[in-house]
C-alpha positions as CSV (number, residue, x, y, z in Angstrom):
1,X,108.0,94.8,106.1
2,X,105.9,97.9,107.7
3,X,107.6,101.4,107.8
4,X,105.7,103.2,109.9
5,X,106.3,107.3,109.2
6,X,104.9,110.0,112.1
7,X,106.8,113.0,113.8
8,X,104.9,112.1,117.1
9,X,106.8,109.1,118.9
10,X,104.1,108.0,121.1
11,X,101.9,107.7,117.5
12,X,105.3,105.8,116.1
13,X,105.3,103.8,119.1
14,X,101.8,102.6,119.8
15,X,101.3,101.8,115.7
16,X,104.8,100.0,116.4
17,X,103.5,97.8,119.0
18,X,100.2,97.1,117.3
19,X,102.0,95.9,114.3
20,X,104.1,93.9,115.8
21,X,102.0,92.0,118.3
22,X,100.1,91.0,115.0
23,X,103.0,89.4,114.0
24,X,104.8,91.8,111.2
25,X,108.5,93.0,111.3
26,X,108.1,97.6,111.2
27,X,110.6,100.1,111.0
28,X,109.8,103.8,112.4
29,X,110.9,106.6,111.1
30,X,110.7,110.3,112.8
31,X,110.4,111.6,108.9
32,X,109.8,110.8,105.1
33,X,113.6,112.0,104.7
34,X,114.8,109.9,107.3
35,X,112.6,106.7,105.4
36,X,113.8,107.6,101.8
37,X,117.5,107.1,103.0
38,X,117.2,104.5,105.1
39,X,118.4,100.6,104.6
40,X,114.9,99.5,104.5
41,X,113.7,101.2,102.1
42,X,114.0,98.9,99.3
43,X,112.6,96.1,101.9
44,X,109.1,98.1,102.8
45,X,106.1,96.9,101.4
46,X,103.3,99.0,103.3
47,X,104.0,102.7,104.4
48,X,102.2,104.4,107.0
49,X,102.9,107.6,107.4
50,X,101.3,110.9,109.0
51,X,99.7,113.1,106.5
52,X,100.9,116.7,108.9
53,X,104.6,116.2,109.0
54,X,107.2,119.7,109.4
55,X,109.0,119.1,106.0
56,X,107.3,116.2,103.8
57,X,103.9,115.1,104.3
58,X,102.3,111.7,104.2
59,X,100.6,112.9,100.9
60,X,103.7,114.7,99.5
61,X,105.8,111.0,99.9
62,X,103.1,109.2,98.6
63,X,102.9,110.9,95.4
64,X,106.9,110.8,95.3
65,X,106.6,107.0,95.8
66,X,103.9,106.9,93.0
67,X,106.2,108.9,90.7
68,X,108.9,106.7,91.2
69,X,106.8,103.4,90.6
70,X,107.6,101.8,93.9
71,X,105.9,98.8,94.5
72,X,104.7,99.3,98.4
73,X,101.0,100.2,99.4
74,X,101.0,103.0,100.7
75,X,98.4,104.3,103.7
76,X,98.3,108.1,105.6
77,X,97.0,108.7,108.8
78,X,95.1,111.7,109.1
79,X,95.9,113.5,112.8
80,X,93.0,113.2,115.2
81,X,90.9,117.2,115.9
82,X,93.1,117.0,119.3
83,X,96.1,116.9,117.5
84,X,95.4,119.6,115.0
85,X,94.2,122.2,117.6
86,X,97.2,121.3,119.5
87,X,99.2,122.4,116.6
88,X,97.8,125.4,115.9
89,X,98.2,127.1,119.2
């Protein structure tokens, strides 16, 4: 299983639909909080998740995940120069 990890639903949505029209089961998840306490947690074998998130980045759950030896790969999506200028007006 996918768990894909991004603050921006229509990000969430399109990775979501990619994913699944390749054939993989995905969970979203609005934040890394909201992953780490979900049902599907133990179930996730690849994360994707944002690397600019409001409370824990992409990184900052990577490294956690590392920590903790979980056994998922583990990918960050780095927001495009739109996005970042958009967020910093």
């Amino acid at each position: 299983m996918i768990s894909i990890i991004d603050d921006d639903a229509s990000v969430r949505a399109a990775t979501d639909n990619l994913l699944r029209s390749l054939g993989h089961i995905v969970h979203t998840f609005v934040s890394a909080e909201e992953f780490l306490q979900s049902a599907h947690f133990n179930d996730t074998s690849c994360v994707i998740a944002d690397v600019q998130m409001p409370a824990m980045s992409g990184v900052e759950l990577q490294a956690l995940l590392l920590a903790q030896g979980t056994a998922c790969r583990s990918f960050s999506s780095r927001p495009s120069p739109k996005r970042l200028s958009m967020r910093e007006r």
